[in-house]
C-alpha positions as semicolon CSV with decimal commas, in nm:
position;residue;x (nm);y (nm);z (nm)
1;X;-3,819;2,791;1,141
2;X;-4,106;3,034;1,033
3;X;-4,068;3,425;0,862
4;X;-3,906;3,704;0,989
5;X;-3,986;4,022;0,968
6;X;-3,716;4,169;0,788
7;X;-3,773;4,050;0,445
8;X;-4,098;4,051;0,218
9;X;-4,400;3,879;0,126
10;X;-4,524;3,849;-0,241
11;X;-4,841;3,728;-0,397
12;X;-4,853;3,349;-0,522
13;X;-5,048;3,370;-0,875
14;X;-5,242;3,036;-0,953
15;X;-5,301;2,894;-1,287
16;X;-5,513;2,629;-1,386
17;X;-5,535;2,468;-1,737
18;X;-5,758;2,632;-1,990
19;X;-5,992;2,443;-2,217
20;X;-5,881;2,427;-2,606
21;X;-6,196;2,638;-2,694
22;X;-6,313;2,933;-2,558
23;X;-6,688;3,025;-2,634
24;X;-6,737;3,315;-2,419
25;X;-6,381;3,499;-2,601
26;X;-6,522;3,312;-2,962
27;X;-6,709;3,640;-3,042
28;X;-6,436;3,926;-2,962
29;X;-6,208;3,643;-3,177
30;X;-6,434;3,678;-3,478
31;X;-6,457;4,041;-3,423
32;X;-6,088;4,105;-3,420
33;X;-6,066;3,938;-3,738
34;X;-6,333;4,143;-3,913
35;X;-6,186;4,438;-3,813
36;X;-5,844;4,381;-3,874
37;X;-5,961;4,350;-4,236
38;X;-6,167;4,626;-4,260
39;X;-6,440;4,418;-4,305
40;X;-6,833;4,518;-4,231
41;X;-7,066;4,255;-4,099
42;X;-7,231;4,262;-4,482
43;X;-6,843;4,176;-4,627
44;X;-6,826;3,835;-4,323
45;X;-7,212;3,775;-4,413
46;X;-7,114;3,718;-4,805
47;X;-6,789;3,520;-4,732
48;X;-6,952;3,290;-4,494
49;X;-7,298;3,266;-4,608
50;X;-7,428;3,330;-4,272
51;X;-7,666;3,619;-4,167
52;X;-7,551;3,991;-4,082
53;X;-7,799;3,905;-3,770
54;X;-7,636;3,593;-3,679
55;X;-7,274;3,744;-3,711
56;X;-7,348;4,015;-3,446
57;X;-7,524;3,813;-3,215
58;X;-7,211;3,592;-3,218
59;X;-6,960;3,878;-3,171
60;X;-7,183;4,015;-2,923
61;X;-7,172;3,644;-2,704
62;X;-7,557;3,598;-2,773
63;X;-7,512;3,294;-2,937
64;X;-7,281;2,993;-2,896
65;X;-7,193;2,898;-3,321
66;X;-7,288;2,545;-3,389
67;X;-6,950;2,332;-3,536
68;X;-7,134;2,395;-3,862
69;X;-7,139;2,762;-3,863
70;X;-6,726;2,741;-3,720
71;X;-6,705;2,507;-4,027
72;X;-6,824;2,831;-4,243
73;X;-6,629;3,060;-4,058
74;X;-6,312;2,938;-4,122
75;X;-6,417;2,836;-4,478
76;X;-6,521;3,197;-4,566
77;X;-6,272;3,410;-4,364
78;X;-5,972;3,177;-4,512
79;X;-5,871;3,075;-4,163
80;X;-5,789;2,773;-3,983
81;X;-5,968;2,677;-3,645
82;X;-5,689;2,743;-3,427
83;X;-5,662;3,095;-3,538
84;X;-6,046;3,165;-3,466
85;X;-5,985;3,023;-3,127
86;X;-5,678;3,205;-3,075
87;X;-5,708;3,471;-2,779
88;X;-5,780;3,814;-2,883
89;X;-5,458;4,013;-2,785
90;X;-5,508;4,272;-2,547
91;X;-5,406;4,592;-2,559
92;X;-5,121;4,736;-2,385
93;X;-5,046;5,069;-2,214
94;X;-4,719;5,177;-2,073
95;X;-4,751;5,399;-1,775
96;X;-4,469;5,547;-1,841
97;X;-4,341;5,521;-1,443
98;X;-3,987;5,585;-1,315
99;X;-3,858;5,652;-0,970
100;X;-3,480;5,828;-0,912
101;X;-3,357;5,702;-0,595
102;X;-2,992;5,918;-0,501
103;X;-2,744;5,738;-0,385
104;X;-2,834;5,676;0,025
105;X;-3,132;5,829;-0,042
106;X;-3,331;5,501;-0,028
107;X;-3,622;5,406;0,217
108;X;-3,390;5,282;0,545
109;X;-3,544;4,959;0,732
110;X;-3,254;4,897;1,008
111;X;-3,224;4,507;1,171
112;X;-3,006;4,370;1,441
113;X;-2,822;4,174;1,159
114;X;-2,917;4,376;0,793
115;X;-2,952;4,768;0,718
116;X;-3,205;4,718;0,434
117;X;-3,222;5,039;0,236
118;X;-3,522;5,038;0,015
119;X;-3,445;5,113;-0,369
120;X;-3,737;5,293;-0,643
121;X;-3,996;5,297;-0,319
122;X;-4,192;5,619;-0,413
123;X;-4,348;5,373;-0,717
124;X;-4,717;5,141;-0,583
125;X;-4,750;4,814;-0,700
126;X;-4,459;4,742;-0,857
127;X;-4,328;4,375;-0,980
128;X;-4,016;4,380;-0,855
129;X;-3,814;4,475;-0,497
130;X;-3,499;4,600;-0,503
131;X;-3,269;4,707;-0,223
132;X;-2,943;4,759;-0,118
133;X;-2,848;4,540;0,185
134;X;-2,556;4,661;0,456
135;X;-2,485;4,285;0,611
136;X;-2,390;4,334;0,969
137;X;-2,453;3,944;1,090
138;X;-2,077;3,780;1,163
139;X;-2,235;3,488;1,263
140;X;-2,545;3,241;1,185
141;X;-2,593;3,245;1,527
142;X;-2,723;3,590;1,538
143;X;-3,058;3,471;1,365
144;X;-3,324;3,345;1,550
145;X;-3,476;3,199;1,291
146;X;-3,478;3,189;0,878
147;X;-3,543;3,496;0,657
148;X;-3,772;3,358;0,420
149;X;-4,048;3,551;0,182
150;X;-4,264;3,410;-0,139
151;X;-4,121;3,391;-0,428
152;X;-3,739;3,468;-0,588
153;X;-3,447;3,657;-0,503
154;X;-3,161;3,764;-0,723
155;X;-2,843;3,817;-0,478
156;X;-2,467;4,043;-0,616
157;X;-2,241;4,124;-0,380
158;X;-2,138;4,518;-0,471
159;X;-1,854;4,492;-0,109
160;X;-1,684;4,242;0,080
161;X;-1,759;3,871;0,092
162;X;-2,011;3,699;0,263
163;X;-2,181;3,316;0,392
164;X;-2,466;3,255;0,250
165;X;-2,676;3,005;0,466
166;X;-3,001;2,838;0,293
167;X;-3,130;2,548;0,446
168;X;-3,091;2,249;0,174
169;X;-2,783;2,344;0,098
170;X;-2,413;2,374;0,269
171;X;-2,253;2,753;0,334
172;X;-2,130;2,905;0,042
173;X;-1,921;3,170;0,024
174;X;-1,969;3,514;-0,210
175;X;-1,722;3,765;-0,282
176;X;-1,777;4,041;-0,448
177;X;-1,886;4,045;-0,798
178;X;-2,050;3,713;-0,715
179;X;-2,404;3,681;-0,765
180;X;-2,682;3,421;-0,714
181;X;-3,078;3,350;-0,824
182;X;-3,273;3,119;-0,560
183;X;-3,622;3,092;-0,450
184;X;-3,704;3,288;-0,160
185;X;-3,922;3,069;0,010
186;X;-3,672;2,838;0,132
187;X;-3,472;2,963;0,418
188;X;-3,155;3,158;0,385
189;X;-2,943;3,430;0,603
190;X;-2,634;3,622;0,505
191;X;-2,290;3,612;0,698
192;X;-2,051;3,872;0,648
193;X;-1,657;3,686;0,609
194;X;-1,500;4,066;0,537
195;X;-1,329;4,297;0,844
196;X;-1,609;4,560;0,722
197;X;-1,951;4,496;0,644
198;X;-2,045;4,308;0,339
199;X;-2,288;4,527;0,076
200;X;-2,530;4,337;-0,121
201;X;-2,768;4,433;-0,401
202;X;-3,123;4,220;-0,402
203;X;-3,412;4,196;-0,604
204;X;-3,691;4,019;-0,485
205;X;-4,083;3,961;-0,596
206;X;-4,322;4,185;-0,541
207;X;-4,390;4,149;-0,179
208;X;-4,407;4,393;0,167
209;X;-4,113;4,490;0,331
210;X;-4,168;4,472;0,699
């Protein structure tokens, strides 16, 4: 069965495997160091032995250091080579962001079988999706196909007790209080079991809701 429209998409981040050394990040390394000490170029040059001249055009990436000057870098500066190679830590700004949502004040996207209501959606490009979810499906039946999305879901039921249907795995039943973590991208659809509607709180990737 393919997507349905009444869940989200997120973004799929690849990583590859980085190489022990970085040469192109060497220089901001070395930099970070000097600084961190309160060291000028002059205070490195005497440590290390190596010219104010040479030292700059390393920290500035003109230069790629031969193993002999990384052998007087680490000598001088009273380092070991894993720390020179270590990645420069970034910094780091808070934005400070928060979004009140009232209660059934959310952003409403209605469904034949769920009444999705949109939690924190005045906030762009945010990590995480969470919404409240009225479950008015009383039978897998009324699904067409699977509600599927990128990524991961966390599930708690706040009312009632539902089914929930994923597609390697049997039924299982939820009451409330119950909660569950799965990955998103394998099929799944929620019954409601209870005379009322079931109420479920989800968080979900960073996705699209549609």
């Amino acid at each position: 069965m393919t997507a349905t429209s009444e869940e989200h998409a997120a973004l799929r981040i690849a990583s590859g495997r980085k190489p022990f050394v970085e040469p192109l990040r060497l220089g901001e390394r070395l930099k970070q160091i000097r600084l961190a000490n309160q060291w000028t170029l002059e205070d490195v040059s005497q440590r290390t032995g190596l010219a104010r001249s040479t030292l700059s055009k390393i920290e500035n990436d003109q230069v790629s250091p031969t193993f002999s000057v990384v052998q007087k870098l680490i000598t001088g500066l009273n380092i070991d080579l894993p720390q020179l190679f270590t990645p420069p830590k970034r910094e780091r700004y808070t934005m400070g962001r928060r979004d009140l949502t009232r209660k059934g004040k959310g952003q409403l996207h209605p469904t034949p079988t769920y009444e999705h209501e949109l939690l924190g959606h005045q906030l762009a490009q945010k990590r995480m999706i969470p919404f409240k979810t009225i479950v008015r499906a009383r039978s897998f039946d009324e699904y067409h196909q699977w509600v599927r999305h990128d990524g991961e879901e966390f599930l708690m039921i706040l009312e009632g007790d539902i089914l929930l249907y994923t597609e390697f795995y049997a039924p299982l039943m939820l009451a409330e209080g119950d909660s569950i973590y799965f990955d998103s991208d394998m099929g799944h659809a929620l019954v409601s079991t209870s005379p009322e509607d079931a109420v479920v709180l989800s968080v979900c990737t960073r996705g699209d809701l549609v």
